[in-house]
C-alpha positions in Angstrom: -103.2 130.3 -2.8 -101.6 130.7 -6.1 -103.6 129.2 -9.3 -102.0 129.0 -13.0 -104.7 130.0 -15.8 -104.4 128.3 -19.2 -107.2 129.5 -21.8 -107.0 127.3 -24.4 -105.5 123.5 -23.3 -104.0 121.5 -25.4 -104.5 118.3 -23.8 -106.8 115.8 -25.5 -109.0 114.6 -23.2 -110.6 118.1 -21.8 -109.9 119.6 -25.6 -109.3 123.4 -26.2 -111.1 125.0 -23.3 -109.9 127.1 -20.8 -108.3 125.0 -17.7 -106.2 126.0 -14.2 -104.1 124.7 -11.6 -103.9 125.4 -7.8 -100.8 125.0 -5.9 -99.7 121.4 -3.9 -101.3 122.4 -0.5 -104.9 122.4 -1.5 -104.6 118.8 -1.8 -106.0 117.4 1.0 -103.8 114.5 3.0 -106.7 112.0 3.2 -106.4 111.6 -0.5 -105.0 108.3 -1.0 -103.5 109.1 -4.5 -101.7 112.0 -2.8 -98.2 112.1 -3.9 -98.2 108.4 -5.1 -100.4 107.6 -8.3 -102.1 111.2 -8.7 -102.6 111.8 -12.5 -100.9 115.3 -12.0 -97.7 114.0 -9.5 -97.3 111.2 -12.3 -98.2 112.6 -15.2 -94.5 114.7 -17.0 -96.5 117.5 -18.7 -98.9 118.1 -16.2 -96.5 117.4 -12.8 -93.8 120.2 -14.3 -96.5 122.8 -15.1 -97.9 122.3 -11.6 -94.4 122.7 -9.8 -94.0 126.0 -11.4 -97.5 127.1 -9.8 -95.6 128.5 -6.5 -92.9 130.2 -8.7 -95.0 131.9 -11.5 -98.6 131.3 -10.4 -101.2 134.4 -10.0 -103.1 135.2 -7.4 -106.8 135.0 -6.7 -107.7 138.2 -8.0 -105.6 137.8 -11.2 -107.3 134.2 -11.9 -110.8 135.7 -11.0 -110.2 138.7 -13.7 -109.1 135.7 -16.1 -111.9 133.7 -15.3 -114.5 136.9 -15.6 -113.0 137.7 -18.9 -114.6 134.3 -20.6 -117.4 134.8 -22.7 -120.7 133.7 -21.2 -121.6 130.1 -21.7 -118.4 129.3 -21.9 -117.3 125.4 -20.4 -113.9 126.1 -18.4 -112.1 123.4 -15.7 -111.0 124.4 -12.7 -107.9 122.6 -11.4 -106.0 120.1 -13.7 -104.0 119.8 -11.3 -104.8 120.3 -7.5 -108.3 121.0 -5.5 -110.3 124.0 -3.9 -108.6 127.1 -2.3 -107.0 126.4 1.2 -104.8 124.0 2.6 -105.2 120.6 3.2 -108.8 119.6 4.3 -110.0 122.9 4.6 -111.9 125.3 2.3 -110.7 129.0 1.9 -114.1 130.3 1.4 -113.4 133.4 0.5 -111.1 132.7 -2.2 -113.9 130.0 -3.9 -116.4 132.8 -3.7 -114.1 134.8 -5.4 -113.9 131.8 -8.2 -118.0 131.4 -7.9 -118.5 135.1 -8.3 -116.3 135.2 -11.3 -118.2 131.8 -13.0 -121.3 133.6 -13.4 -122.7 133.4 -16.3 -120.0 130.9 -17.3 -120.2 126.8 -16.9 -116.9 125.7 -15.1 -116.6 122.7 -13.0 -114.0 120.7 -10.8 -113.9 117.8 -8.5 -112.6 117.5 -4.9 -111.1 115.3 -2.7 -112.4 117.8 0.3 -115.1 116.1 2.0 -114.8 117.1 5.5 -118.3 119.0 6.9 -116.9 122.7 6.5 -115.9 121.8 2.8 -119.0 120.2 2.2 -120.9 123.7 3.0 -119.0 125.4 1.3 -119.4 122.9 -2.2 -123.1 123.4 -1.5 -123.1 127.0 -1.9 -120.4 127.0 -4.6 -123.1 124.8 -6.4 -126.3 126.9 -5.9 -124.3 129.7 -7.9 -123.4 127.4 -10.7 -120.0 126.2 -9.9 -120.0 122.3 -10.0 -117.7 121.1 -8.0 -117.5 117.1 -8.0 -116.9 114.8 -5.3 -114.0 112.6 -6.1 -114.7 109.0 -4.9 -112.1 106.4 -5.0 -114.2 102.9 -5.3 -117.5 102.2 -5.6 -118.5 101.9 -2.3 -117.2 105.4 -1.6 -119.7 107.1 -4.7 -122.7 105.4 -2.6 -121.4 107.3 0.5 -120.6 110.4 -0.8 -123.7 109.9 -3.1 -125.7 110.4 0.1 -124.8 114.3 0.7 -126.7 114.5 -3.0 -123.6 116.5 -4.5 -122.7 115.5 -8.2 -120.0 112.6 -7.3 -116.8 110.9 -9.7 -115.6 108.5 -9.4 -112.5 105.9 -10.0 -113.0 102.4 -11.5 -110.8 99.7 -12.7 -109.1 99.7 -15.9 -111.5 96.9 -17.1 -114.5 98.5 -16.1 -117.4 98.8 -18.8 -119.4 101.7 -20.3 -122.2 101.2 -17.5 -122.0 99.5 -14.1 -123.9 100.1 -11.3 -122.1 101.3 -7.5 -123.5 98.4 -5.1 -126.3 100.5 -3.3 -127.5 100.2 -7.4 -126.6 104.3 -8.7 -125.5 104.4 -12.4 -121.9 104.7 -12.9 -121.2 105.6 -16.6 -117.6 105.7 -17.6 -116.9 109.2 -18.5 -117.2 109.5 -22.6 -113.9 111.1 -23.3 -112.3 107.6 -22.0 -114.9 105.4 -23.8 -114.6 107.4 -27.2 -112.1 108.9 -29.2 -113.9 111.6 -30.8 -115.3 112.9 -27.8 -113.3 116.0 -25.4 -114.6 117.8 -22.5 -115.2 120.4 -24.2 -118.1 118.2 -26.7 -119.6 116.5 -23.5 -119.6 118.9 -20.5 -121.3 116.0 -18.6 -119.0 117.1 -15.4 -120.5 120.3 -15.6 -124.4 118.8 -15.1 -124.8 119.5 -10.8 -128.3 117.8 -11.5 -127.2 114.6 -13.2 -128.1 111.3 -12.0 -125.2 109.4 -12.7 -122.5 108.7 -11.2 -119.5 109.1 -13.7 -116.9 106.6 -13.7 -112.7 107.2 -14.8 -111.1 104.1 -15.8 -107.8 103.9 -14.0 -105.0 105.5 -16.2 -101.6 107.4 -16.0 -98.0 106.2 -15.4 -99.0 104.8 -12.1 -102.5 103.0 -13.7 -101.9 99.4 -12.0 -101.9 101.5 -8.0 -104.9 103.4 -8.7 -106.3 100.5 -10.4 -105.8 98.3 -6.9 -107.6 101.3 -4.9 -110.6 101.4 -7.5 -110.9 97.1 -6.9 -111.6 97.4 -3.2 -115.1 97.7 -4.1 -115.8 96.2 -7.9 -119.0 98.0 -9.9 -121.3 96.0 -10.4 -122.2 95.3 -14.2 -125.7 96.7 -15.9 -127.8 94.4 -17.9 
C-alpha cells in the first residue's frame, strides 16, 4: 500500500495535528458510500490529495519512520482519506503492525469500514497496543450490531440529528463535538481516540453529497434522549 503523511493539517475539523491517507484499494466494496457520497471521493481538497497517493505516496516504512518521529503523547489520524492496509475487505496485517508498532507511545486513531472476521482480529490486536481503530456504522441499527463485537464504533446520522440520541437497542450516540461546536477540533477533543468509551459517536451527514448519505443514515432513525 502506499500512504501520504501530512504533519500538521490544515483542515478545521481535525485542527493542526498530524493526519494520512491510504490509497483507493483499502476501501473495502461493501462500503455503501464507496465511490458515491464518500466525504473524500466528494470532497475537492481532500479527493485531489488522495488521487495523487499512487503517484507520490510513501511506502510503509517511510510513513512508519514519520509516524515514530511524533513526540509521545501526541493525537495523530490515520486515514483522511481511505481505510486499513490491504485491499478491499481484507487486512494487511503486517503492514498495520507496522502502523501499531510505530503509535507507541503516541495516541492515533482511525475508523474502518472492514468488518469482515479476519479484519475484526486484526482491529482487536491493533487496539490492545493502543491504536483505536473505529468501526464505521452507517445507521443506527448497524452501531447496535457492530456495538456487539465491543470495538469503539461511529457512526452516521441524519443531518437533523441532535446532540444525544440513543441507537434503538438504547447505546448513547453523541454527535461528535467538532460538528456540534465551533470552537472545538480534533485535536481539543480526542474523543475518537478513547477505545474504552461508552458512547457511541454520531457524524451528522455532511459533504457535497450530504442529502445521499443522509438517506443511508434514515434507514434506521436514532432515537431522541430525554
Amino acid at each position: 500500500m502506499l500512504y501520504s503523511f501530512t504533519r500538521r493539517s490544515k483542515n478545521s475539523k481535525t485542527g493542526p495535528i498530524p493526519v494520512t491517507s491510504t490509497e483507493r484499494a483499502s476501501c473495502p466494496p461493501s462500503c455503501p458510500h464507496l465511490e458515491d457520497d464518500c466525504f473524500a471521493h466528494t470532497g475537492f481538497y481532500t479527493r485531489l490529495h488522495w488521487d495523487k497517493v499512487p503517484e507520490r505516496g510513501i511506502n510503509i516504512d517511510a510513513l512508519a519512520a514519520r509516524i515514530a518521529s511524533l513526540p509521545d503523547g501526541q493525537l495523530w489520524r490515520h486515514d483522511v482519506a481511505g481505510d486499513l492496509p490491504g485491499k478491499g475487505e481484507a487486512v494487511d496485517a503486517y503492514e498495520l503492525g507496522k502502523i501499531v508498532a510505530a503509535n507507541r507511545g503516541r495516541r492515533g486513531f482511525t475508523y474502518s469500514h472492514k468488518h469482515k472476521a479476519q479484519a475484526l482480529k486484526w482491529i482487536r490486536h491493533a487496539i490492545a497496543w493502543g491504536f483505536t481503530v473505529n468501526l464505521s456504522a452507517d445507521d443506527a441499527g448497524h452501531a447496535d450490531r457492530l456495538a456487539e463485537t465491543g470495538l469503539p464504533v461511529t457512526v452516521i446520522v441524519p443531518i437533523d440529528t441532535p446532540e444525544k440520541t440513543m441507537t434503538p437497542a438504547g447505546r448513547p450516540i453523541v454527535v461528535c463535538p467538532a460538528q456540534s461546536r465551533d470552537d472545538v477540533t480534533c485535536a481539543d477533543c480526542g474523543l475518537c481516540q478513547r477505545a474504552d468509551r461508552k458512547i457511541i459517536i454520531g457524524f451528522r451527514a455532511h459533504g457535497a453529497r450530504a442529502r445521499a448519505t443522509d438517506a443511508i443514515a434514515r434507514r434506521v432513525i436514532p432515537i431522541a434522549r430525554a
